[in-house]
C-alpha positions, 0 to 999 in steps of 0.5 A: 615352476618351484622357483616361482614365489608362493605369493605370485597371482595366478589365473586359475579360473575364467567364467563366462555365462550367456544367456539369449532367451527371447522369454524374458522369464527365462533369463536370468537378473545381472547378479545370479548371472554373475553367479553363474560365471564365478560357478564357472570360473570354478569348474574351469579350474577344476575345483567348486571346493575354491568357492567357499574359501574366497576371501574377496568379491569385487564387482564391476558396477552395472546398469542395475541397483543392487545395493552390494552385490558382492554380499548377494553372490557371497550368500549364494556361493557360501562364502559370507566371510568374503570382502565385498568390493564395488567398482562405480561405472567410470573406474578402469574395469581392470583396476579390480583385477590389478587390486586383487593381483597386488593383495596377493603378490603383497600376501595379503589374502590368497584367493579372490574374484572379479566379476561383473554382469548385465542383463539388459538384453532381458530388460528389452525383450520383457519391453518387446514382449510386454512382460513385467521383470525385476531385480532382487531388492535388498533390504534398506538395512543392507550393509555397504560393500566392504569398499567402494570406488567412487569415480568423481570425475568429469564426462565433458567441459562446458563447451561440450554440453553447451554445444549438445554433444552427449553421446560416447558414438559422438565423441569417439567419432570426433577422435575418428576424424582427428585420426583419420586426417593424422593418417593421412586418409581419404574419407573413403578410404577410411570408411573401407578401412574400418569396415574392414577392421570389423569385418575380420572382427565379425570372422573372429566372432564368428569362432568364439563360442561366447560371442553374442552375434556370430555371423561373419559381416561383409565389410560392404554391409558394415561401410554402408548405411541401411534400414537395418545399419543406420548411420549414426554419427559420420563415419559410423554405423550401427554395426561398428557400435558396441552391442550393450543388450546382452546378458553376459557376465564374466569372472576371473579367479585368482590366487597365490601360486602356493594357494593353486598348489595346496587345492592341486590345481592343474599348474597347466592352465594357470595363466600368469599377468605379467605386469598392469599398468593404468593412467587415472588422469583426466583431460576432457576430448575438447582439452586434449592436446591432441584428439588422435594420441593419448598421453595415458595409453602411450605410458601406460603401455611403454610402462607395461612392456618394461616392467614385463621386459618385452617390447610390442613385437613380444605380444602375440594376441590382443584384445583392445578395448572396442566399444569403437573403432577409434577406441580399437586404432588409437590403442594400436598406433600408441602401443605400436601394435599395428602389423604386430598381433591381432587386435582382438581375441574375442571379436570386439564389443561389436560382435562378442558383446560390449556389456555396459561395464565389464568388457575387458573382463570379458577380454581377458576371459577371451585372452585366458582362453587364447592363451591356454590354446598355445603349447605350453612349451612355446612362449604366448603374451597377451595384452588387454587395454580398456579405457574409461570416458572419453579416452580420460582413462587408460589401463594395459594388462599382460598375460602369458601361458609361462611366468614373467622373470618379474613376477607381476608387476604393477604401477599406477602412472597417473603423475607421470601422465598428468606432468606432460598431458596438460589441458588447452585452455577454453574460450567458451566465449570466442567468436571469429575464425577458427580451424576445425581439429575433429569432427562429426556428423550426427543422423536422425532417420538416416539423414544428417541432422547436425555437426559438432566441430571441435575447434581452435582459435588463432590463441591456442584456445578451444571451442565446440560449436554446431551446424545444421545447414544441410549443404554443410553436413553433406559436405562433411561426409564427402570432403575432409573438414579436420584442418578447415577454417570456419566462423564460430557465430555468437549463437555457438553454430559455425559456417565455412569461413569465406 
């Protein structure tokens, strides 16, 4: 390894802290949880000395309201001289990691974290159990964070929220139905083969030790609804959502090759990214060209493989971003990962946990865990995706147990992506037939309460309009509606077209 540059990131330290205490008491608030894991991260490298030289803190921003984070875990830790960094939600969550691992490939600084933490399963048992807790409450003359990333973005398009459609299961369930019809699927043999997917996603979990839920599921009682597995938007259950109530925090050290060499870390267990890659180009899921592929993820990842200089068939293991199954397919049909790799290392947000904000750096915890398992004389690549939104975001890391001929690689491919991603226009005021390009049926107390049908008129145009006859929901979970012809009514509801 003394042809690397002193200024190659490394991986030398991954944390992860759990906690599941039913006494809310007992647990602790996002961001000592977070201390934690970094605490973690050190002893993984075998090193608590690294603390106290770390020059950066970058945070994921969570369901919580602390004012700078970072500033909190520096004091803790013993580093006040750290940069503070916050990530606001709708940021890639990888994008702190690719930050850091440019600083330090550009020599800019040698040593830095990233980090993220929730604790919203202790939010929930202190409502269940009616005991009070809080969050530390930093002083109103805090300093901001050294940097802060705003996200200004949007969720959705007028016709979306005018249609009432709100929830991510919602959304990504309509990106189900385009992939399903574009497979050529029936719709029962789709529902066996998520239920499938996540079942192996369960036997996986099963053997990961930072796994919140470890009990292996049969794919009949994921497939099915029940009391305890209620549908919730077609073909979704509860058991293939991801499981935000956990208290899990995640962290990631890194630094420069010649940084690992002066503290004499063990050069065995360095993990070395290869390349990153992200697309920030935003096209709301009613603008999307098509509801089944996206632009970003296939760039991005054709991008990712050529600056690591492997192909898909190079990658051994991934773990793509799960907070559903279309997040979890889409990703493996556009990086063409399908029969390649396993898709998860960890067991998916279903099952290992899918914390409000920082999954994948739980991913690339699991990954650098992964890889470590591998001799080191046998050649191990890893990928990670994440995405943000509605699938408007897409990023694709690579990892190995050896270093990459190029170093670590970044690039940004957001013009690239925006130059052939361009957005279908919206008549938010068309009525008339139209051909239905996605779908989904939402329950309430276990009955189909509504639909949401992502439509396209005879132009070219789009619009999003609702049902709730009852003869009408129950046939769009029994008979494919993506190619369908219906009447969008002036009240924004549609009914099958004569």
């Amino acid at each position: 390894m003394n042809e690397l540059s002193p200024n190659t990131p490394v991986i030398v330290g991954a944390g992860f802290c759990q906690q599941k205490h039913d006494d809310p008491a007992a647990c602790a608030e996002p961001y000592q949880l977070m201390v934690n894991a970094i605490r973690q991260a050190a002893q993984d490298a075998g090193c608590d000395a690294l603390l106290a030289e770390l020059q950066s803190i970058a945070v994921l921003k969570g369901m919580w309201e602390y004012r700078n984070p970072g500033r909190l875990i520096a004091r803790a830790l013993g580093c006040r001289q750290a940069r503070s960094i916050l990530a606001d939600v709708g940021n890639l969550q990888l994008s702190p990691l690719f930050e850091l691992c440019v600083a330090i490939r550009s020599g800019e600084q040698e040593l830095g974290v990233v980090t993220g933490g929730e604790a919203k399963f202790r939010e929930l048992r202190a409502r269940i159990t009616g005991q009070g807790v809080s969050n530390t409450r930093e002083p109103e003359d805090t300093p901001q964070p050294d940097v802060f990333h705003s996200v200004p973005d949007p969720f959705c398009s007028e016709v979306e929220a005018r249609a009432g459609i709100m929830l991510p299961v919602e959304y990504f369930a309509v990106i189900e139905s385009a992939l399903r019809h574009a497979e050529g699927l029936g719709i029962e043999e789709h529902r066996d083969r998520i239920a499938a997917l996540y079942s192996a996603f369960s036997r996986i979990a099963s053997a990961n030790p930072n796994a919140w839920s470890r009990a292996e599921v049969a794919a009949p009682d994921i497939r099915n609804a029940s009391d305890r597995n209620p549908m919730i938007a077609f073909p979704y259950t509860k058991r293939v959502n991801s499981q935000w109530n956990v208290n899990q925090a995640a962290a990631l050290l890194v630094c420069s090759v010649a940084k690992a060499r002066e503290l004499r870390l063990d050069e065995s267990r360095w993990i070395y990214p290869l390349a990153g890659t992200q697309s920030r180009h935003v096209v709301v899921l009613a603008q999307k060209k098509q509801l089944h592929t996206q632009p970003g993820a296939v760039i991005a990842g054709e991008r990712a493989f050529a600056l690591a200089g492997i192909t898909p068939r190079d990658v051994t293991m991934a773990d793509l971003y799960s907070c559903f199954p279309a997040a979890v397919r889409c990703f493996a049909r556009d990086l063409k990962l399908d029969g390649a790799c396993p898709l998860s290392v960890t067991g998916s947000m279903a099952f290992a946990g899918g914390p409000f904000n920082h999954a994948a750096l739980d991913s690339v915890v699991g990954m650098v865990g992964a890889l470590r398992r591998e001799p080191r004389t046998n050649r191990r690549t890893g990928l990670v995706s994440n995405l943000s939104g509605i699938f408007g975001k897409e990023a694709i890391a690579l990892f190995a147990n050896q270093p990459g001929a190029n170093g670590f690689c970044f690039e940004d491919v957001t013009e690239q992506v925006a130059s052939v991603d361009r957005p279908v226009p919206i008549d938010a005021a068309y009525r008339g037939p139209a051909r239905i390009i996605g779908y989904t049926v939402g329950y309430a107390r276990n009955e189909p309460d509504h639909a949401y049908a992502y439509c396209e008129n005879a132009a070219g145009a789009r619009t999003v309009a609702r049902c709730v006859d009852p003869g009408v929901l129950r046939q769009m979970t029994e008979q494919e509606f993506v190619g369908r012809q219906v009447m969008v009514r002036e009240d924004d509801t549609f009914d099958l077209a004569c």
